[in-house]
C-alpha positions in Angstrom: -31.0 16.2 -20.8 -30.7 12.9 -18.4 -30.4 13.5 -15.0 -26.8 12.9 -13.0 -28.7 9.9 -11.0 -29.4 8.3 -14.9 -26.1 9.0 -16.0 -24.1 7.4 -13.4 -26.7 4.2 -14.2 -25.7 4.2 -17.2 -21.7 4.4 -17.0 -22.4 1.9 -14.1 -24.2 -0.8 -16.6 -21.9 0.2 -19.8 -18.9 -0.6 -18.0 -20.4 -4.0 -16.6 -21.5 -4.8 -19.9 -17.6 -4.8 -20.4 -16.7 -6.6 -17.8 -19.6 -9.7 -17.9 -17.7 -9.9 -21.9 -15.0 -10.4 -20.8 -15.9 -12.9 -18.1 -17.9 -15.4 -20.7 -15.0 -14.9 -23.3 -12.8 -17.0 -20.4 -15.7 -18.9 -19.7 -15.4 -17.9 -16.3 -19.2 -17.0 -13.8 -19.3 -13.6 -12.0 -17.3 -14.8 -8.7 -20.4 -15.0 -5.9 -19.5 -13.3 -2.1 -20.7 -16.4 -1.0 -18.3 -18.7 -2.1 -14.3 -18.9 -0.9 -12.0 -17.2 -3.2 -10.2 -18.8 -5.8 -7.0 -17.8 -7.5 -8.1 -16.4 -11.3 -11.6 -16.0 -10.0 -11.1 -12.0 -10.2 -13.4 -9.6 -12.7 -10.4 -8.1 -14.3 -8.3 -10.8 -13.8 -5.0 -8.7 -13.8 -5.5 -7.0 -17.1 -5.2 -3.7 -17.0 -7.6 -2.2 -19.3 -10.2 -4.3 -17.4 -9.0 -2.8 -14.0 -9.4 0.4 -16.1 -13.4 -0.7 -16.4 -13.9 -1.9 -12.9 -12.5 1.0 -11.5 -14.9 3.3 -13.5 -18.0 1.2 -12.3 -16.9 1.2 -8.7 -16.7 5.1 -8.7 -19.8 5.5 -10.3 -21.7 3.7 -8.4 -20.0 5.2 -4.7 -20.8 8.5 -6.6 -24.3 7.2 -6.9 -24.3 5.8 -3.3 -23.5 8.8 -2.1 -26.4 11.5 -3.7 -29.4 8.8 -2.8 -28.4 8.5 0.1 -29.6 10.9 3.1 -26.0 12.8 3.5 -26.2 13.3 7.6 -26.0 8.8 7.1 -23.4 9.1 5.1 -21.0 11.3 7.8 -22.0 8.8 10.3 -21.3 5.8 8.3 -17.7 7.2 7.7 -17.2 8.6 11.2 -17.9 4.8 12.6 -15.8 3.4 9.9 -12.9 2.3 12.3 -15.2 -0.2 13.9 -14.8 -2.2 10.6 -10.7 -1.9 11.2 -11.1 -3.3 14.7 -13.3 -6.1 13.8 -11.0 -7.3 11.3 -8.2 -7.0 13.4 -9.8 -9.4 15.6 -11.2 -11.9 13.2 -7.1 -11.9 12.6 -5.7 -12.1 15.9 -8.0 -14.7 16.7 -7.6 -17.0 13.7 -11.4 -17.3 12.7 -11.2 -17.6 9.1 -8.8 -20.7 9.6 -11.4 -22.0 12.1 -14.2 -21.7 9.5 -12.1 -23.0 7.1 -12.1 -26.1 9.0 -15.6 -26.2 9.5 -16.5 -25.8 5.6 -19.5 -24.3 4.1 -22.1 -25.4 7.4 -20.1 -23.3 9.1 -19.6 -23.1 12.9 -21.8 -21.9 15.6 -20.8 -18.4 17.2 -20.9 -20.8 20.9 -18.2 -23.2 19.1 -16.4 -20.6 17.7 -16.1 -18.3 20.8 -15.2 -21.4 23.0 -12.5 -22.5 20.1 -11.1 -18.7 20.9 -11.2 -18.3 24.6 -13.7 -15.3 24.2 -17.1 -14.6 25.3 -19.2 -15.8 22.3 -21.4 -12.5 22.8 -18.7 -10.1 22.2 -17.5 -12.4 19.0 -20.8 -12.6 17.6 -21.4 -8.6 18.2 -18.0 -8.2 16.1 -18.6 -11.0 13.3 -22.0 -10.0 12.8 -20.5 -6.1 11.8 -18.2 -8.1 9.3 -20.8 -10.1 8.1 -22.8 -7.1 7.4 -19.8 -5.7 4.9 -19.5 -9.1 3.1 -16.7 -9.8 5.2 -18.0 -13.6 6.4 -21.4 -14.8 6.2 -24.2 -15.6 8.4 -25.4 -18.9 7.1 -27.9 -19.6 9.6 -28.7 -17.3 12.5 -25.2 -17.7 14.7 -24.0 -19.3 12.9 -20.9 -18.1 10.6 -19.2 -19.4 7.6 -16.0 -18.2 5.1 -16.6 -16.6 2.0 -14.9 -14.6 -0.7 -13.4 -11.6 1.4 -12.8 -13.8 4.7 -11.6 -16.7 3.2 -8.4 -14.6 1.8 -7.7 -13.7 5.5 -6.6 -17.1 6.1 -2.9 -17.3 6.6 -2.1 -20.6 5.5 -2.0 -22.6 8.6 -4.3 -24.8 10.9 -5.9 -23.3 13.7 -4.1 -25.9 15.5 -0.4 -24.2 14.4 -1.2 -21.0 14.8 -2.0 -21.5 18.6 0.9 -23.5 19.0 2.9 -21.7 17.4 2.5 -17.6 17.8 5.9 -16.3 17.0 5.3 -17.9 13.5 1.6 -17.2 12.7 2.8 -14.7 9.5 5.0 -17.5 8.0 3.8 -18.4 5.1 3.4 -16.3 1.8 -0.3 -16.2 2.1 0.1 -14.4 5.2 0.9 -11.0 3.8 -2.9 -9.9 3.5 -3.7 -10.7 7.1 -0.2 -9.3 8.4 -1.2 -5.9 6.6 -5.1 -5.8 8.0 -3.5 -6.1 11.3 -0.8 -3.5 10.5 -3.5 -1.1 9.5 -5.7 -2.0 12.3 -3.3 -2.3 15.4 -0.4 0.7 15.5 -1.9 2.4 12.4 -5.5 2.7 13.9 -4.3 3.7 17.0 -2.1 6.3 15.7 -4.6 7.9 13.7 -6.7 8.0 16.8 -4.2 11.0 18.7 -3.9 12.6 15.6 -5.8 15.6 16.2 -4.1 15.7 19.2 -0.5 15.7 17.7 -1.8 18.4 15.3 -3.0 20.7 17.2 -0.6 20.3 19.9 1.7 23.8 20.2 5.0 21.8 20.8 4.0 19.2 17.6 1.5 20.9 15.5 4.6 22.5 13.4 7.2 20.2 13.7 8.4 17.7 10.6 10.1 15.5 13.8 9.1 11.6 12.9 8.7 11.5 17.0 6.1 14.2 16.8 3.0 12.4 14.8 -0.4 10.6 16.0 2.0 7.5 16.9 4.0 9.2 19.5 1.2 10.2 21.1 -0.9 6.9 20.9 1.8 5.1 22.4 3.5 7.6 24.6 6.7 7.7 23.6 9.8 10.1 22.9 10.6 7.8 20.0 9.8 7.9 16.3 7.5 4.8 14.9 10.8 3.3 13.2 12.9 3.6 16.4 10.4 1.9 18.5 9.9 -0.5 16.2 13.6 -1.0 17.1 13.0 -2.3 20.4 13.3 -6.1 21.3 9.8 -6.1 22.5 8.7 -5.1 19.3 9.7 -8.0 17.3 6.2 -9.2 16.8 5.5 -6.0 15.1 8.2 -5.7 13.3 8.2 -8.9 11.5 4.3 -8.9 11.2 4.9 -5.1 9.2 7.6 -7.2 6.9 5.1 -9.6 5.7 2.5 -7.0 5.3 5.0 -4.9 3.1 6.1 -7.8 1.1 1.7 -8.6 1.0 1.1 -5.1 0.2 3.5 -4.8 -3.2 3.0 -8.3 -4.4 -0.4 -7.1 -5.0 1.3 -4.4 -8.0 1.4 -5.5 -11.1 4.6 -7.1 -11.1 7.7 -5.7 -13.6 6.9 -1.9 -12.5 10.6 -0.6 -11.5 11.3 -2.7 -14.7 9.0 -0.4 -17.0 9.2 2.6 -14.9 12.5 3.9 -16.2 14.9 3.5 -19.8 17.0 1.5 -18.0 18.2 -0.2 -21.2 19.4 3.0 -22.6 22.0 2.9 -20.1 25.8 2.0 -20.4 27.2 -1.6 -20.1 28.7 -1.5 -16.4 26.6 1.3 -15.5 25.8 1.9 -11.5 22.6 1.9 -9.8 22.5 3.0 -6.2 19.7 1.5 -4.8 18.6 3.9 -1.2 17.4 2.4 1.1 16.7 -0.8 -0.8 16.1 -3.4 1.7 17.1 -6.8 0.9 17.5 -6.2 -2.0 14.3 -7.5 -4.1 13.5 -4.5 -6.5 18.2 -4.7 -7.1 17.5 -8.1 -7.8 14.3 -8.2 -9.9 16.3 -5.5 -12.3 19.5 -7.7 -12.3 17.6 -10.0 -14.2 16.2 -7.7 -16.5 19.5 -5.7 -17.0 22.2 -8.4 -16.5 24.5 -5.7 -18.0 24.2 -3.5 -15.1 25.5 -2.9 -11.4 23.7 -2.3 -8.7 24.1 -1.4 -5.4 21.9 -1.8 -2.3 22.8 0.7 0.4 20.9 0.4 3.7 20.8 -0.2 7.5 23.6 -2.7 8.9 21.0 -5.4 10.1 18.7 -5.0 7.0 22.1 -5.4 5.0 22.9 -8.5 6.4 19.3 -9.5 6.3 19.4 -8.9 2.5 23.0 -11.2 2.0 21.1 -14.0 3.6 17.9 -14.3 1.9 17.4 -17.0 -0.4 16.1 -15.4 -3.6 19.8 -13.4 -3.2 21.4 -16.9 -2.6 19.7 -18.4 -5.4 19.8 -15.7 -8.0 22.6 -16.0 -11.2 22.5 -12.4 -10.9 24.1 -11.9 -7.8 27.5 -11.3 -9.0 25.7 -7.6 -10.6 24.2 -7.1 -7.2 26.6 -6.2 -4.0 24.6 -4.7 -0.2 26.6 -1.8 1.8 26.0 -0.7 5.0 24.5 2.8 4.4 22.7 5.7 6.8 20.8 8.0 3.7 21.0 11.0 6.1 24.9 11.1 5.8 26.9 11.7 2.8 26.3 8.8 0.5 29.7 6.7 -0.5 28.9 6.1 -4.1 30.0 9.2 -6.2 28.8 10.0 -9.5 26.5 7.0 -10.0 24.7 6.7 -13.1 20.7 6.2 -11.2 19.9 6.6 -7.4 17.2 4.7 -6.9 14.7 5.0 -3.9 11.4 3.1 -3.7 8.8 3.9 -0.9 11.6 6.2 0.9 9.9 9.9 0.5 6.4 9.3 1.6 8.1 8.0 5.2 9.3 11.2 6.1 8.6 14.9 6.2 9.9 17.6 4.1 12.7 18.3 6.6 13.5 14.8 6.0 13.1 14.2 2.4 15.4 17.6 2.1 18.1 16.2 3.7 18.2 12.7 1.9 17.7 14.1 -1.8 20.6 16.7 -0.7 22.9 14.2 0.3 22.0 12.7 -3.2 22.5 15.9 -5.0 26.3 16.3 -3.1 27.2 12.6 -4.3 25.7 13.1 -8.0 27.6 13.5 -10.8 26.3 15.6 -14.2 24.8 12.6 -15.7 23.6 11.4 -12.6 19.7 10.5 -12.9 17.3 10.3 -9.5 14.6 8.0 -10.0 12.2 8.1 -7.1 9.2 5.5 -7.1 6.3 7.1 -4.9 2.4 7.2 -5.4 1.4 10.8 -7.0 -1.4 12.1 -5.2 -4.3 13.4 -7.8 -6.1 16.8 -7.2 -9.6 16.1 -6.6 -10.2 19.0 -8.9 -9.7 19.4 -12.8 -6.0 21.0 -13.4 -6.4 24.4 -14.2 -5.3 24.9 -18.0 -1.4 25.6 -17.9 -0.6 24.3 -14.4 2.8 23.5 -13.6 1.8 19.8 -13.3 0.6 19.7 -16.8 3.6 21.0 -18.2 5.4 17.6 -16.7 6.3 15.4 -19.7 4.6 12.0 -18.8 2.0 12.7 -16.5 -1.6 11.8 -16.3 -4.5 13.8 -15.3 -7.6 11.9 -14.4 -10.0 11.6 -16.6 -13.6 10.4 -16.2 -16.9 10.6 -17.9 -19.5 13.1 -16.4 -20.9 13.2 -14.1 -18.4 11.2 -12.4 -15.9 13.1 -10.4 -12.2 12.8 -9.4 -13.0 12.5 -6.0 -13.4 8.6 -4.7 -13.9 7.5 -1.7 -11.8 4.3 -2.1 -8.8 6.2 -3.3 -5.5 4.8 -2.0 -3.1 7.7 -2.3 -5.5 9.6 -0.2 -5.3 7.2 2.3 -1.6 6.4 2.1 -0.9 10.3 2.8 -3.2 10.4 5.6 -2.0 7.2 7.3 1.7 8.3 6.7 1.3 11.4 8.2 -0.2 9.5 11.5 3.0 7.5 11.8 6.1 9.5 10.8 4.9 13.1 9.9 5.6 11.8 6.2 3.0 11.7 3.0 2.5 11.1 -0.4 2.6 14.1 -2.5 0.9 15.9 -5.0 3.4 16.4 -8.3 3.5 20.3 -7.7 4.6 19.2 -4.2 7.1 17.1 -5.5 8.3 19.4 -8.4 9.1 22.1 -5.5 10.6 20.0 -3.0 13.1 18.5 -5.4 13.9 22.2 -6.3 14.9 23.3 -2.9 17.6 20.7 -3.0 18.9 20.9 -6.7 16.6 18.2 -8.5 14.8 19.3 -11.2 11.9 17.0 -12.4 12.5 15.9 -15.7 9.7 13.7 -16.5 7.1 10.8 -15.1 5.9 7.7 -15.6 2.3 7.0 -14.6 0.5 3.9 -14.8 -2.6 5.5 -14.0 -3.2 8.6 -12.6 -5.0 8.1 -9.4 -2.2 7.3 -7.3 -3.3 3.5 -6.7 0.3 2.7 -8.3 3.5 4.1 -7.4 4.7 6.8 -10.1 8.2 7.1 -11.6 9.5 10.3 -10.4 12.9 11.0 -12.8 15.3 13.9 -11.6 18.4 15.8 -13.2 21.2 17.5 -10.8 20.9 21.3 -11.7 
């Protein structure tokens, strides 16, 4: 019998037999960390049963990583991991990979770079060197720092030159999204997660499902929830860097997923979608032009209303006749009786049970028989195998992960894991497990019909599909 060590070898070189295949088949080299990204340039290239493969080989060999290696490292490794965060977050804020991209492939001296910055060219070099040391940048001579594959996609699209000159706009450009959401992660987010021990164990928080009573509160001192001090004028910054890192963030799904996610052809000519909470409107808009036959409506806050009426792709779309915006506060009885679909997309996982109660029951008030909920959210796996006959299993649609042994569900990389954790920092909200969601639905008179998984580790959002009972 092989040893785990040999197994996990060999599902690490079986699976990169399948990738380096697929690479010479588009006559395409293995992309080197030393060179600056280029669009196409990625192993799977957007296919998903390659993303399949590469995902298999990257949990292998963390798995692999993690039994040769001495485990009290390990611990320490992950306890210091928010040094990476911070480092990034000022490679960012201080516009070093549009500096090096100036400088090209020689790269820049740390003492050129620093002085470029207004910093002390010690401190710079402490924090690039900790990047460099992740394959984020590399040190092409001693001190001396150039782009490559992972920092080169932090540039946000602009010279040096503009970005000083021009701060209110530095997240303008489409590009922009990645760097927006390193900073979003590495600013608010890292410094809510910091306090939130303290929120949890807290007597007057550690029970409470109040958005003002999470890590964020805390970290910043404040009475007010992380969306009502977002609010405030002197958060404008922030709140226009977090809608760049949102739009960043989901262009980086597989695009057509609310299209798939649901039979929406089976429904009626003139049929009405509710879209809650829908923004300005892109996931209305994208389904318009699937569905021209359909209505939809997008139903949120006043100023993100109007925000929605004047964007362009709304101006320029031939579906916008099939698409109207209304003014609309989810926590109050919703205007829109008996629609055929309410839709929400990334609404749940900001908000607590106490929360998500309330929304789905003002849903359930305004829902007709027929009336379908169709909730896009990330499904958080078990890091256990499903015992035979759970609930979850029972779920038409659903996926259970599935890997080869030795390999295990667990993953250190796993981003619904992560999106729970960092939710629950912010707002006291979470992604859920299915059970979680099967039960919370039930309190307020949804019954879980059926999924729709992509995958089953949570990477993707899931379509969640309700009845009125």
């Amino acid at each position: 019998m092989k040893s785990t060590l040999k197994a996990l070898v060999e599902i690490i070189s079986k699976n990169i037999d399948v990738l380096d295949d697929a690479l010479e088949k588009r006559g395409c080299p293995v992309p080197s960390l030393d060179d600056p990204f280029t669009p196409g340039s990625d192993v799977a290239n957007g296919q998903p049963e390659l993303m399949v493969t590469a995902d298999l080989a990257c949990r292998a060999a963390l798995q692999l990583a993690q039994i040769i290696r001495l485990p009290q490292l390990t611990l320490l490794q992950d306890s210091v991991s928010h040094l990476t965060s911070v480092s990034m977050r000022t490679a960012v804020e201080l516009h070093i990979a549009e500096i090096l991209n100036e400088a090209g492939p020689e790269g820049l001296h740390i003492d050129v770079i620093a002085e470029k910055c207004n910093v002390d060219s010690t401190k710079l070099g402490s924090i690039l060197r900790c990047l460099a040391g992740r394959w984020i940048f590399k040190e092409v001579a001693p001190d001396v720092y150039a782009n490559n594959r992972l920092s080169s996609l932090l540039d946000k699209g602009k010279s040096f030159g503009e970005l000083k000159n021009s701060p209110e706009n530095i997240y303008e450009k489409p590009q922009s999204g990645l760097s927006a959401a390193v900073v979003h992660f590495s600013d608010e987010c890292l410094k809510s997660s910091a306090f939130f021990y303290e929120a949890m164990t807290d007597p007057k928080l550690a029970f409470s499902g109040e958005a003002n009573h999470s890590g964020f509160s805390r970290a910043f001192n404040t009475e007010k929830s992380y969306w009502e001090f977002s609010e405030q004028p002197d958060q404008l910054a922030r709140r226009r860097r977090f809608g760049v890192a949102m739009s960043g963030t989901q262009g980086m799904e597989p695009p057509g997923l609310p299209i798939v996610g649901y039979q929406w052809g089976s429904l009626p000519d003139g049929a009405t979608v509710v879209d809650v909470g829908g923004g300005v409107g892109t996931v209305a808009l994208q389904l318009a032009e699937a569905f021209p036959k359909l209505q939809f409506i997008v139903q949120d806050l006043p100023a993100v209303v109007e925000e929605g009426k004047k964007a362009k792709r709304f101006k320029e779309s031939k579906k916008t006749a099939k698409v109207t915006f209304e003014a609309h506060d989810f926590f109050t009885p919703n205007p829109v009786k008996k629609p055929d679909v309410f839709l929400l997309k990334y609404i749940t996982h900001d908000w607590s049970d106490m929360y998500v109660k309330k929304i789905l029951s003002q849903l359930r008030e305004a829902a007709g028989d027929k009336t379908r909920l169709v909730v896009m959210e990330r499904i958080v796996p078990y890091t256990c195998p499903l015992p035979e006959g759970h609930v979850v299993a029972k779920v038409p649609g659903v996926i259970q992960p599935q890997f080869p042994p030795p390999v295990t569900i667990a993953f250190a990389d796993n981003a619904s894991f992560k999106a729970s954790a960092l939710m629950m920092t912010l707002t006291n909200g979470q992604e859920r497990t299915l059970k979680h969601i099967v039960d919370l639905f039930a309190s307020v008179g949804w019954k879980v019909e059926s999924v729709v998984q992509f995958e089953g580790s949570g990477a993707l959002p899931s379509n969640i599909c309700a009845v009125p009972v």
